[in-house]
N, CA, C and O atoms as CSV, one atom per row, in Angstrom:
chain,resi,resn,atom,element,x,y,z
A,1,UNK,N,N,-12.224,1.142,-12.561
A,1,UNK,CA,C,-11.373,2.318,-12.507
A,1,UNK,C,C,-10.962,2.587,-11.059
A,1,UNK,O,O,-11.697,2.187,-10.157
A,2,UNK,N,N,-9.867,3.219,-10.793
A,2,UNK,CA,C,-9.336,3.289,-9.147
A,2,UNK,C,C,-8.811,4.900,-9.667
A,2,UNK,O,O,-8.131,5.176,-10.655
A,3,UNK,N,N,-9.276,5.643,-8.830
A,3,UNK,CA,C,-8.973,6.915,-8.452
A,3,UNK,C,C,-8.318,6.758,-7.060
A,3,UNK,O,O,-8.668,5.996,-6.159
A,4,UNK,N,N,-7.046,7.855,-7.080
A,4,UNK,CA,C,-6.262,8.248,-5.937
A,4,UNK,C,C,-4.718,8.660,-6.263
A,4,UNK,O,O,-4.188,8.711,-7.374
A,5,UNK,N,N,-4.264,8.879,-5.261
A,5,UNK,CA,C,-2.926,9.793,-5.419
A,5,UNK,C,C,-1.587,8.813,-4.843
A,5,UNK,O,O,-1.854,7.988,-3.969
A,6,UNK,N,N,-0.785,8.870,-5.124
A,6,UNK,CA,C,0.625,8.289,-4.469
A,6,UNK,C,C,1.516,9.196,-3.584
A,6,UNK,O,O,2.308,9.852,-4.260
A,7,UNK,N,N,1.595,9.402,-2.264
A,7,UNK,CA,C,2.133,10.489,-1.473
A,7,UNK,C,C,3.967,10.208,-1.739
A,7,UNK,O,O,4.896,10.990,-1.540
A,8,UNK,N,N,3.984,8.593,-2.324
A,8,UNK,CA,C,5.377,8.811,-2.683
A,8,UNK,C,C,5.616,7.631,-3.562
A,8,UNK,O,O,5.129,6.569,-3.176
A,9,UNK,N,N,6.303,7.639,-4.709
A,9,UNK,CA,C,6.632,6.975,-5.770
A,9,UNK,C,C,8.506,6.856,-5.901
A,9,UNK,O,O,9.256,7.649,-6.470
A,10,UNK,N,N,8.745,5.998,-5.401
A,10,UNK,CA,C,10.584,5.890,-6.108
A,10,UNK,C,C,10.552,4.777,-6.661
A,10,UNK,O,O,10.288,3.749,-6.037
A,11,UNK,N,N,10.878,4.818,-8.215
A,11,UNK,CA,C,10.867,4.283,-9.154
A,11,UNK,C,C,12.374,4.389,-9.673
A,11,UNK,O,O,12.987,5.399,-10.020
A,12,UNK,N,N,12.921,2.668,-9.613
A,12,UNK,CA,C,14.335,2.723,-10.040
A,12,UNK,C,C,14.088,1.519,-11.426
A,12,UNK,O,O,13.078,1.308,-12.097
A,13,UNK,N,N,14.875,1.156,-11.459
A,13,UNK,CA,C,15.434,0.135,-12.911
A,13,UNK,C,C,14.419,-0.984,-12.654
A,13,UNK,O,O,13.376,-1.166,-13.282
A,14,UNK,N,N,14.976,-1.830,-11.450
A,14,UNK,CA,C,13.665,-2.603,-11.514
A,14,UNK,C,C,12.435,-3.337,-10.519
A,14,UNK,O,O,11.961,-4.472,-10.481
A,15,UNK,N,N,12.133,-1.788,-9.575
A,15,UNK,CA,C,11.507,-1.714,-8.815
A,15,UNK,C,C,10.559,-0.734,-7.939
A,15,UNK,O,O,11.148,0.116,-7.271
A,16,UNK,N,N,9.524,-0.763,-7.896
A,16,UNK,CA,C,8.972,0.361,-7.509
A,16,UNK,C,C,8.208,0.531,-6.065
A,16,UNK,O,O,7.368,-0.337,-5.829
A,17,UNK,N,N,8.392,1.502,-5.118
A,17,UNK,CA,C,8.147,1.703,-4.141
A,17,UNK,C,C,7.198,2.641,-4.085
A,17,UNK,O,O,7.378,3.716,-4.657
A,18,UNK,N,N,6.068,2.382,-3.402
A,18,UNK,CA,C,4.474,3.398,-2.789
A,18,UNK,C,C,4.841,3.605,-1.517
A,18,UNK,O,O,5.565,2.730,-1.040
A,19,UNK,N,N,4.530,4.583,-0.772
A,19,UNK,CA,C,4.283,5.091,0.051
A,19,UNK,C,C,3.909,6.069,0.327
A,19,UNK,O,O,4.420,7.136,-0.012
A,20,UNK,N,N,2.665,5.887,1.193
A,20,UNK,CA,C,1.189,6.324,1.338
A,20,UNK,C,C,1.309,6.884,3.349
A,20,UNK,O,O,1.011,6.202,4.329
A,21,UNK,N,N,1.740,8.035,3.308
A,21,UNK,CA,C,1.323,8.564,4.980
A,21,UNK,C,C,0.365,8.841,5.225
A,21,UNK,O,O,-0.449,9.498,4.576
A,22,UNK,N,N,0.254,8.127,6.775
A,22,UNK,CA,C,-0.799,8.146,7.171
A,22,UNK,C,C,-0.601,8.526,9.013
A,22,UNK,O,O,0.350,8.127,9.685
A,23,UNK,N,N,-1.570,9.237,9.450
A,23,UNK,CA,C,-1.204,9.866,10.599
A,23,UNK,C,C,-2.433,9.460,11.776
A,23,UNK,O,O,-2.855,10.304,12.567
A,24,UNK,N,N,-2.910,8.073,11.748
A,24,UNK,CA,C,-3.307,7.866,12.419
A,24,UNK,C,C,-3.077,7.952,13.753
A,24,UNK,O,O,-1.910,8.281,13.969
A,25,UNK,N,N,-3.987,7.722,15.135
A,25,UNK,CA,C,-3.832,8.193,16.411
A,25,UNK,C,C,-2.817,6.519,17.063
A,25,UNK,O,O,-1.876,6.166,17.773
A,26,UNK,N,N,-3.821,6.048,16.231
A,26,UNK,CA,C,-3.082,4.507,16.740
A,26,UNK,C,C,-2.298,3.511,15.684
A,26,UNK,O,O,-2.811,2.895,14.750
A,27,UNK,N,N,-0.893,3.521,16.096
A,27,UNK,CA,C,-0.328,2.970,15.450
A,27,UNK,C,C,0.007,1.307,14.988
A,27,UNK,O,O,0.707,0.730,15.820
A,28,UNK,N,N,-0.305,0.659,14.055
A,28,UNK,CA,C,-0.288,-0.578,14.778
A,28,UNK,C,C,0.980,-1.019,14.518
A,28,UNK,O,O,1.824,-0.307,13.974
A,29,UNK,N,N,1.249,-2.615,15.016
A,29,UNK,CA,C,2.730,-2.789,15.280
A,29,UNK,C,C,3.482,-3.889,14.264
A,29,UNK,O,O,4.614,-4.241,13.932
A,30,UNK,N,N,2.031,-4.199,13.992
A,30,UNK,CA,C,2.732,-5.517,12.653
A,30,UNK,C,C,1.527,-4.993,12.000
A,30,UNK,O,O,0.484,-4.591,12.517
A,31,UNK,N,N,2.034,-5.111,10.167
A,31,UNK,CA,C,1.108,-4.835,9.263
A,31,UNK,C,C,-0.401,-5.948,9.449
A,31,UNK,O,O,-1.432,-5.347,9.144
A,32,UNK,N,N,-0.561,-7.012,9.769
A,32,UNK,CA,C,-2.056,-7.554,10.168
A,32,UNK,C,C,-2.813,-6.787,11.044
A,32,UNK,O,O,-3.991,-7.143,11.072
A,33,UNK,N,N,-2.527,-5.834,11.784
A,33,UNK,CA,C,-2.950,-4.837,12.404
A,33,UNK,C,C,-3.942,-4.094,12.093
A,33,UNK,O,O,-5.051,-4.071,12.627
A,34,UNK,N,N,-3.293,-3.062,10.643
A,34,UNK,CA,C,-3.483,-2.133,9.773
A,34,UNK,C,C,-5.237,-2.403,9.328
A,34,UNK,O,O,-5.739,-3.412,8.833
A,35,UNK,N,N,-5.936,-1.008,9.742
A,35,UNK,CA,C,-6.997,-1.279,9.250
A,35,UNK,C,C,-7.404,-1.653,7.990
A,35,UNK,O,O,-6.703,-1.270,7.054
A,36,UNK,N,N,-8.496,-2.393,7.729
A,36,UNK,CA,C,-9.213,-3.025,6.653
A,36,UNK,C,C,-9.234,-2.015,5.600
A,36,UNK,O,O,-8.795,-2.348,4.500
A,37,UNK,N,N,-9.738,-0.672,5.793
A,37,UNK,CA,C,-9.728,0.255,4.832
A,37,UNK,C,C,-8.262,0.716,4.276
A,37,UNK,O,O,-8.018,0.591,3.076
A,38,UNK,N,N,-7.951,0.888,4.565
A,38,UNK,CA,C,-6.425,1.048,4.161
A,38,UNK,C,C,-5.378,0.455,3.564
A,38,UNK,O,O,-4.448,0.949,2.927
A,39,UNK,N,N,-5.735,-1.117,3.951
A,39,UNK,CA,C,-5.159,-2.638,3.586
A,39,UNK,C,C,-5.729,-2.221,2.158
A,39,UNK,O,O,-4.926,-2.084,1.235
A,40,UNK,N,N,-7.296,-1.986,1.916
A,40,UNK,CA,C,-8.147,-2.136,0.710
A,40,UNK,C,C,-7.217,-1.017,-0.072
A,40,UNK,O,O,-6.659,-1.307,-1.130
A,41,UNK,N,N,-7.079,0.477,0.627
A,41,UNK,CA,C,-6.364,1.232,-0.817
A,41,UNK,C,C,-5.140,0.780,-1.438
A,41,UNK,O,O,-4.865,0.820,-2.637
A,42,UNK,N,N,-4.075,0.121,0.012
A,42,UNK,CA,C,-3.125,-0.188,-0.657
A,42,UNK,C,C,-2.823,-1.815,-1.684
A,42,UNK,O,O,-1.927,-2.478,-2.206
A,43,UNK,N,N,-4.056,-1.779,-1.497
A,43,UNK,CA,C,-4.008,-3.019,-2.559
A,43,UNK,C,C,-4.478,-3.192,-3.384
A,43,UNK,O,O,-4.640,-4.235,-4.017
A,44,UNK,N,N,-5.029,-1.470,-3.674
A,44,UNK,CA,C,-5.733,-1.081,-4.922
A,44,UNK,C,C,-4.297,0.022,-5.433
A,44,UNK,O,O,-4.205,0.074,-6.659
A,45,UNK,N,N,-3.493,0.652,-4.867
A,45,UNK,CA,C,-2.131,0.989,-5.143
A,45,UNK,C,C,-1.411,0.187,-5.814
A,45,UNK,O,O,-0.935,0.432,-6.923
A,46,UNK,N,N,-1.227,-1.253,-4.922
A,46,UNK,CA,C,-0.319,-2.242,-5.348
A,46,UNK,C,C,-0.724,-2.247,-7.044
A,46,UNK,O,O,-0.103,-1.567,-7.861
A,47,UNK,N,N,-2.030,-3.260,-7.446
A,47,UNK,CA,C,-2.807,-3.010,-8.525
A,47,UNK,C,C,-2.559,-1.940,-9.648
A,47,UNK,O,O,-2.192,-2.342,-10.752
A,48,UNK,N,N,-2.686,-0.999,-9.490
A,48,UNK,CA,C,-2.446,0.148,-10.141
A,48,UNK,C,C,-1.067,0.129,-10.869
A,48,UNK,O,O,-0.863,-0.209,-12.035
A,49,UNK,N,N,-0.018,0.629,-9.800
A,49,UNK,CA,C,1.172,0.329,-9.845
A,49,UNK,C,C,1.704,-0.910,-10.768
A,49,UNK,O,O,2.493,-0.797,-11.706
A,50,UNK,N,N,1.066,-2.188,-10.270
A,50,UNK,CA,C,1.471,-3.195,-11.571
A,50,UNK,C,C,1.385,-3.565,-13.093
A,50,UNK,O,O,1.948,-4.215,-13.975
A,51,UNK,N,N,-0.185,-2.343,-12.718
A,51,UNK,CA,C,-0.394,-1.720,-14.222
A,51,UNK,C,C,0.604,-0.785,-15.262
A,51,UNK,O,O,0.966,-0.926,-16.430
A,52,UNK,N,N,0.859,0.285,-14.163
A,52,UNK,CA,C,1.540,1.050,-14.483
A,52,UNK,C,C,2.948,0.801,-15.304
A,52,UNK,O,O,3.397,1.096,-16.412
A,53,UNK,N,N,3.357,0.143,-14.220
A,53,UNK,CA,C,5.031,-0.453,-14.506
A,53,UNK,C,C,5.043,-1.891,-14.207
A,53,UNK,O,O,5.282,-2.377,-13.101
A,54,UNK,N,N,4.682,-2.719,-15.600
A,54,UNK,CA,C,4.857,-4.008,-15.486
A,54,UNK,C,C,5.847,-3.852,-16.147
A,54,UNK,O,O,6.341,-3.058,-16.948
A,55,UNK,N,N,6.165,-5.317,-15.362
A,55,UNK,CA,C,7.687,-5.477,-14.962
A,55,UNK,C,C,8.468,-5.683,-14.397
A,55,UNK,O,O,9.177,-6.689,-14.376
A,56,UNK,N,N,8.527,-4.266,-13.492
A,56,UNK,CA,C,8.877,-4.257,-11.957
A,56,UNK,C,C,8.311,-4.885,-10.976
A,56,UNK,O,O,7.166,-5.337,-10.963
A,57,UNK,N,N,9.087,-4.922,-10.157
A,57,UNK,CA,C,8.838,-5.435,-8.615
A,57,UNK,C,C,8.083,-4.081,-7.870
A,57,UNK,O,O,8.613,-3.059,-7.433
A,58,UNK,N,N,7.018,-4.375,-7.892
A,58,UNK,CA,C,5.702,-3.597,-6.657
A,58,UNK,C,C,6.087,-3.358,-5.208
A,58,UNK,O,O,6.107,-4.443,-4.626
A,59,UNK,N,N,6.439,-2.227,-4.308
A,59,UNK,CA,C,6.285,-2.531,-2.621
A,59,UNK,C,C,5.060,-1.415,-2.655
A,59,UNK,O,O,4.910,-0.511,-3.477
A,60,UNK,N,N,4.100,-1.798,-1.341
A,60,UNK,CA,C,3.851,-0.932,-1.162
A,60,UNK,C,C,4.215,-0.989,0.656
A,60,UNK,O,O,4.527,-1.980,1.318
A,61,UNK,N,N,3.991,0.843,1.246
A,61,UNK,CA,C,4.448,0.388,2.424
A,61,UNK,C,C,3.659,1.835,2.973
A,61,UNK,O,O,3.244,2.671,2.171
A,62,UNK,N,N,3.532,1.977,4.385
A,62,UNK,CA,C,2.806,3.338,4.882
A,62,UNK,C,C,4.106,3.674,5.864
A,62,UNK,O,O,4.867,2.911,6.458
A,63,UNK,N,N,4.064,4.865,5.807
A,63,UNK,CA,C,4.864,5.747,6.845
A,63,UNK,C,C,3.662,6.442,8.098
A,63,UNK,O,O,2.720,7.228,7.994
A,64,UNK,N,N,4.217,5.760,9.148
A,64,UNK,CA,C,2.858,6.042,10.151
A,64,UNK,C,C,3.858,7.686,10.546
A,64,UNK,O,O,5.058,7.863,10.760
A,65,UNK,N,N,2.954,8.414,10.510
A,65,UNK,CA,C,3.808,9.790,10.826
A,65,UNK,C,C,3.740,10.169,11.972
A,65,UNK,O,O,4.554,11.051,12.249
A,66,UNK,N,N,2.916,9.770,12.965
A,66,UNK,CA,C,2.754,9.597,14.595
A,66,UNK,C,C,4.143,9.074,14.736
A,66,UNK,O,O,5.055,9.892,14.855
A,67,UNK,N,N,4.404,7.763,14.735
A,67,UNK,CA,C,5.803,7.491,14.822
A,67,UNK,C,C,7.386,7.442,14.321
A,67,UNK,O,O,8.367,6.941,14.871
A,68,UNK,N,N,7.242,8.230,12.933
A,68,UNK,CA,C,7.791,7.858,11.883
A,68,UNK,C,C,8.370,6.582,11.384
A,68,UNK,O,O,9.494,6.502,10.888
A,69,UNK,N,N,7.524,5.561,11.546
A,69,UNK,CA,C,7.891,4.392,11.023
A,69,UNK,C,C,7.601,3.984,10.040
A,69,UNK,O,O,6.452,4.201,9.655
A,70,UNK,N,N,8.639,3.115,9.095
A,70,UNK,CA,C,7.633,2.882,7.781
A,70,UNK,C,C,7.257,1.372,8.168
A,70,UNK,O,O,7.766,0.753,9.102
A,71,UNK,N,N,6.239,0.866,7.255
A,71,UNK,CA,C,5.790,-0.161,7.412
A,71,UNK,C,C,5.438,-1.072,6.161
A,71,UNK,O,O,4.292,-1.069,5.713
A,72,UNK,N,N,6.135,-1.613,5.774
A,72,UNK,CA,C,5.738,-2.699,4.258
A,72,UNK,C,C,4.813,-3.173,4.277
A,72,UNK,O,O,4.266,-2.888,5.342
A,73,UNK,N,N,4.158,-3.863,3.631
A,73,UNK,CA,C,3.083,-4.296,3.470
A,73,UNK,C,C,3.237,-5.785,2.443
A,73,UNK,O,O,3.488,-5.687,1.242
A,74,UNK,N,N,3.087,-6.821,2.976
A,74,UNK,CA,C,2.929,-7.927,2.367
A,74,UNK,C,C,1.940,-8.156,0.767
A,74,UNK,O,O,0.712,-8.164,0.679
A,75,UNK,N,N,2.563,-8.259,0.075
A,75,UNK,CA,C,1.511,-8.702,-1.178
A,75,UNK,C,C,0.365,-9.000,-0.758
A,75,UNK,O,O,-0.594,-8.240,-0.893
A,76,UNK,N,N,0.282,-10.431,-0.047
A,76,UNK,CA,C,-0.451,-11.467,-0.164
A,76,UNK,C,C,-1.751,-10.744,1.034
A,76,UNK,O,O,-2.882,-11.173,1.265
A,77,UNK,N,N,-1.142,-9.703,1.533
A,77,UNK,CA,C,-2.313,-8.953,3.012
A,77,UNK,C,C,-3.159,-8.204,2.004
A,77,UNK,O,O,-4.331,-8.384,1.674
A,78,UNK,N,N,-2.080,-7.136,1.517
A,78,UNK,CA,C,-3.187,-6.401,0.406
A,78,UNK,C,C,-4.193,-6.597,-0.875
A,78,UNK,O,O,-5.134,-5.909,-1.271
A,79,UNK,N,N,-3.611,-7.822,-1.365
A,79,UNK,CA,C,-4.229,-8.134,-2.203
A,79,UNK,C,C,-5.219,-8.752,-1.535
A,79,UNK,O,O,-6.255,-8.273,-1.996
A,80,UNK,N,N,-5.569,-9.789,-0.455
A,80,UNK,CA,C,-6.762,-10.559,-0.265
A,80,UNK,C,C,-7.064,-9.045,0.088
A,80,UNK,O,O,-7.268,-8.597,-1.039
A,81,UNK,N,N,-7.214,-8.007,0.944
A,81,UNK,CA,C,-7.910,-6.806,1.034
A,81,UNK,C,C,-8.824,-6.352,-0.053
A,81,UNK,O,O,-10.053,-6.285,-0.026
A,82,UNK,N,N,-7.908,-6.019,-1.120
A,82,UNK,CA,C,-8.310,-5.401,-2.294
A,82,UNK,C,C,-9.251,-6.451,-2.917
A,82,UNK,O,O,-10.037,-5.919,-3.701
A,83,UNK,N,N,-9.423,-7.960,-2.786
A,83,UNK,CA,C,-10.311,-8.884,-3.617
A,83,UNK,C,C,-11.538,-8.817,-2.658
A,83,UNK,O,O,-12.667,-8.440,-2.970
A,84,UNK,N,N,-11.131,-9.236,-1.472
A,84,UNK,CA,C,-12.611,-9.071,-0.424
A,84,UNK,C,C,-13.071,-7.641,-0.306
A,84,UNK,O,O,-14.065,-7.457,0.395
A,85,UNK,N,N,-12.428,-6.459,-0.959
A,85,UNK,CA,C,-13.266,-5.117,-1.422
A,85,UNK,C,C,-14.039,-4.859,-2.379
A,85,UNK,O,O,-15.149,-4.329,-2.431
A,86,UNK,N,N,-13.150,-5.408,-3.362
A,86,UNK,CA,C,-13.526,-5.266,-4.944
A,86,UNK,C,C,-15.328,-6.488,-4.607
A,86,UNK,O,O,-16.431,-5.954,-4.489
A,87,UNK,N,N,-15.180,-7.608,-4.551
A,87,UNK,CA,C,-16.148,-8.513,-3.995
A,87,UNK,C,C,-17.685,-7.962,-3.525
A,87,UNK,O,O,-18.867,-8.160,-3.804
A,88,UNK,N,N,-17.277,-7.556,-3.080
A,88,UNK,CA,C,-18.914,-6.583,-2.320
A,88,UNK,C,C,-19.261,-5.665,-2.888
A,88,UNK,O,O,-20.238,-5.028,-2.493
């Protein structure tokens, strides 16, 4: 079971977008950056989401609100996150 919230959901015909703000002090600059914990929710988001609305095409992405930047997030980052979480 995965408990948690979506700070933003746009859901069109055939694709769906997460985004999750986050207001950390330090921003990083390429998503390999992005701490481990965070990598892990959003790739327990991603997950969710594919549950939700299979079908669609999954993004997930963070809006660093220190800078207002958004930031995508690679499948393939979050998911090994979310397996080397789930794992332990």
């Amino acid at each position: 079971a995965i408990s948690g919230t979506f700070d933003r959901v746009l859901v069109t015909e055939n694709r769906v977008r997460i985004i999750d703000f986050k207001s950390n002090q330090i921003v990083p600059t390429i998503p390999q950056q992005t701490p481990a914990g965070l990598l892990l929710q959003m790739g327990a988001y991603l997950r969710a989401a594919q549950e939700i609305w299979s079908g669609k095409t999954v993004e997930v992405s963070i809006l660093w609100t220190r800078t207002a930047a958004l930031m995508p997030l690679p499948h393939d980052l979050v998911t090994a996150a979310w397996e080397e979480g789930v794992g332990h």
